[in-house]
N, C-alpha and C positions, 0 to 999 in steps of 0.2 A: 352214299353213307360210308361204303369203307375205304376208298379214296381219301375222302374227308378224314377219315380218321389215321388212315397210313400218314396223311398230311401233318397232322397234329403228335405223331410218334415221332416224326422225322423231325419237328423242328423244338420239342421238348427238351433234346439237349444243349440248343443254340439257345434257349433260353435259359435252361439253367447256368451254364457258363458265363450269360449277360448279366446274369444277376448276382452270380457271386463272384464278379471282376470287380478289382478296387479301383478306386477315381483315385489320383494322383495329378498335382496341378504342382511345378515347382516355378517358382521367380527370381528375375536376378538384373542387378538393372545392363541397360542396354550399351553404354558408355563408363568406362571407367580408368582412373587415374592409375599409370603405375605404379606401387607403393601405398596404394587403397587396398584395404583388405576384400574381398570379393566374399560378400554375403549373399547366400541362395537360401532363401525359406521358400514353404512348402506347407502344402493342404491337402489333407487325403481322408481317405476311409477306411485306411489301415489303423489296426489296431496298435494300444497303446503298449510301446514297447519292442517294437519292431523294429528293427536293423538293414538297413541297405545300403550300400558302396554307391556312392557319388564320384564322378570322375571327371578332372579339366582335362581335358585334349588342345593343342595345338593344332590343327590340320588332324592325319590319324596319331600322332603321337601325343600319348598320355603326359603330362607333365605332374599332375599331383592326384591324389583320391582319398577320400575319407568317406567318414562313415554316418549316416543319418540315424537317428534313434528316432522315433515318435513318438511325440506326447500324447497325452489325453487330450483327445481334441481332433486328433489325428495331424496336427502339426507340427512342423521340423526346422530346424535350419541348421548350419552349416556354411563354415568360412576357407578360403585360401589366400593365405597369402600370395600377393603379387607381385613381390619385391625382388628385381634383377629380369622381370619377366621382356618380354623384346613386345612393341607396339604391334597390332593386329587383331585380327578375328583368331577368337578362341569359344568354346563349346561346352556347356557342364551340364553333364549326361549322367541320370540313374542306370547304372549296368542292368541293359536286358533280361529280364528275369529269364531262368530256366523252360518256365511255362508262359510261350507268349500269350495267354488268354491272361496271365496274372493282372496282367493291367491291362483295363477298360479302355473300350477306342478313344474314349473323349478325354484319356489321358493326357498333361505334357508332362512331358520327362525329359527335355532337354533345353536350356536355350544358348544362345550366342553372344555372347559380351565381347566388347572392343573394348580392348587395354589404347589409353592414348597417354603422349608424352607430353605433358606443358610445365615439363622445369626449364625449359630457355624461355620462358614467361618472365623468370626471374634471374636477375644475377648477384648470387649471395657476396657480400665483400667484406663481412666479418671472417675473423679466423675460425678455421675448425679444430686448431687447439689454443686453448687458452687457459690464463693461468690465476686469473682473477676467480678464489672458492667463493668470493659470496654475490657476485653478477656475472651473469653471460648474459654476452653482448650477439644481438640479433639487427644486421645490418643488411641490406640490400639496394637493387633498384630494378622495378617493374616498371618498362617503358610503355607497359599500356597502361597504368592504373596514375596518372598523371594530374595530381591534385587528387588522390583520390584515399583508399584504405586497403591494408592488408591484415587478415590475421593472421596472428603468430601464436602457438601452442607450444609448449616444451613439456618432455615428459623427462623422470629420470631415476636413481637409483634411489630405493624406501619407499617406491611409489607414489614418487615426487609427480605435481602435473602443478603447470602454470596455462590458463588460458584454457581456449580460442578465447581472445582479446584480439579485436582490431585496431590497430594503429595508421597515424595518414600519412599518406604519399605526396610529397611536396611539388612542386612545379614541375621536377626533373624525374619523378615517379622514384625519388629517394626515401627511405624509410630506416630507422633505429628505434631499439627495445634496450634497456637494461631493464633483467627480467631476474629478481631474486631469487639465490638459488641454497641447498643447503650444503655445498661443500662438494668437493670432489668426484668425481668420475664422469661417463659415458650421459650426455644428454643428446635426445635426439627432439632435430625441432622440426614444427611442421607447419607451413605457410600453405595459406589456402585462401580463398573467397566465395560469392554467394554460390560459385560453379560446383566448389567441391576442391580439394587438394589438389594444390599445383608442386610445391616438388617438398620431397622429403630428406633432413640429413642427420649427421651427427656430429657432437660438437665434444671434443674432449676436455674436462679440466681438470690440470695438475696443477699440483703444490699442497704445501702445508695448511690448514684454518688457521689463523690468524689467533690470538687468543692475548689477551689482557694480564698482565703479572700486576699483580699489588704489591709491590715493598715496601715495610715498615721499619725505619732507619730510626735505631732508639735514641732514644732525646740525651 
């Protein structure tokens, strides 16, 4: 009997510790485009309003970190951009908490995402500056999509967005958009298919708008 019962002292704080450790489960997909923003959500048992450092690593070297909030619900998510990032195996890790018992064994708290490159998928042979304010011209040719279909998306300044629209790819995997635009500056356009985002860029346009004068020559 007091065997049993030293037994039952000793493993009381193994169990209280198991019970008040939060479950934590974060996601992130396995494959991704560079110039795809890298989205990790998250489910947990943490309360709502709770704050923790997310972090991409390279190899051991950190490359970006932000910060998770929790919702009601105990769910999170959380973005990095991957724009200029180099192809490879990369890591996005909740920082060890202080107290390793904070998170429960049946935790994830990390996973591993491949950044990969498929812009020589396409070869864009419109300009990237142009000067036409009310069409930008979206031209290429994708030698594998041959008779086939690309989408083209354009975003740009005033919270301008054209698209995803797909357009077809002629015998020689050749494809053109004139995609209306409202006038000058910085557009960035993004070709993709059913895969996901194959390459992303930007398209400058200068010049004046255009604009109509009425004159009335009296009679």
């Amino acid at each position: 009997m007091t065997r049993r019962l030293l037994l039952l002292l000793c493993l009381c704080p193994l169990l209280i510790a198991a019970a008040s450790a939060y479950i934590v489960t974060i996601d992130a997909p396995r494959t991704l485009t560079a110039g795809e923003p890298l989205v990790v959500n998250g489910t947990s048992t943490l309360p709502a309003g709770y704050t923790h450092d997310l972090v991409l690593y390279s190899g051991p070297s950190e490359r970006a970190r932000t910060t998770i909030v929790v919702q009601q619900g105990g769910s999170f998510s959380a973005r990095f951009d991957t724009t200029g990032l180099p192809t490879g195996d990369y890591k996005v890790e909740l920082v060890p908490p202080a107290d390793p018992g904070f998170f429960g064994s049946a935790s994830v708290t990390n996973r591993i995402v491949t950044i990969i490159d498929r812009s020589k998928e396409v070869t864009v042979t419109s300009p990237v500056a142009q000067t036409d304010v009310n069409n930008l011209t979206v031209a290429g040719t994708a030698p594998g999509k041959l008779s086939g279909s690309i989408a083209i998306a354009v975003t740009g300044p005033g919270n301008y967005t054209f698209g995803p629209e797909y357009v077809r790819t002629d015998a020689n995997g050749a494809f053109s958009k004139s995609v209306p635009i409202p006038g000058p500056g910085a557009y960035q356009v993004a070709l993709s298919d059913p895969a996901g985002l194959i390459t992303r860029y930007t398209v400058t346009v200068s010049g004046a708008t255009q604009t109509t004068t009425t004159v009335t020559v009296p009679s």
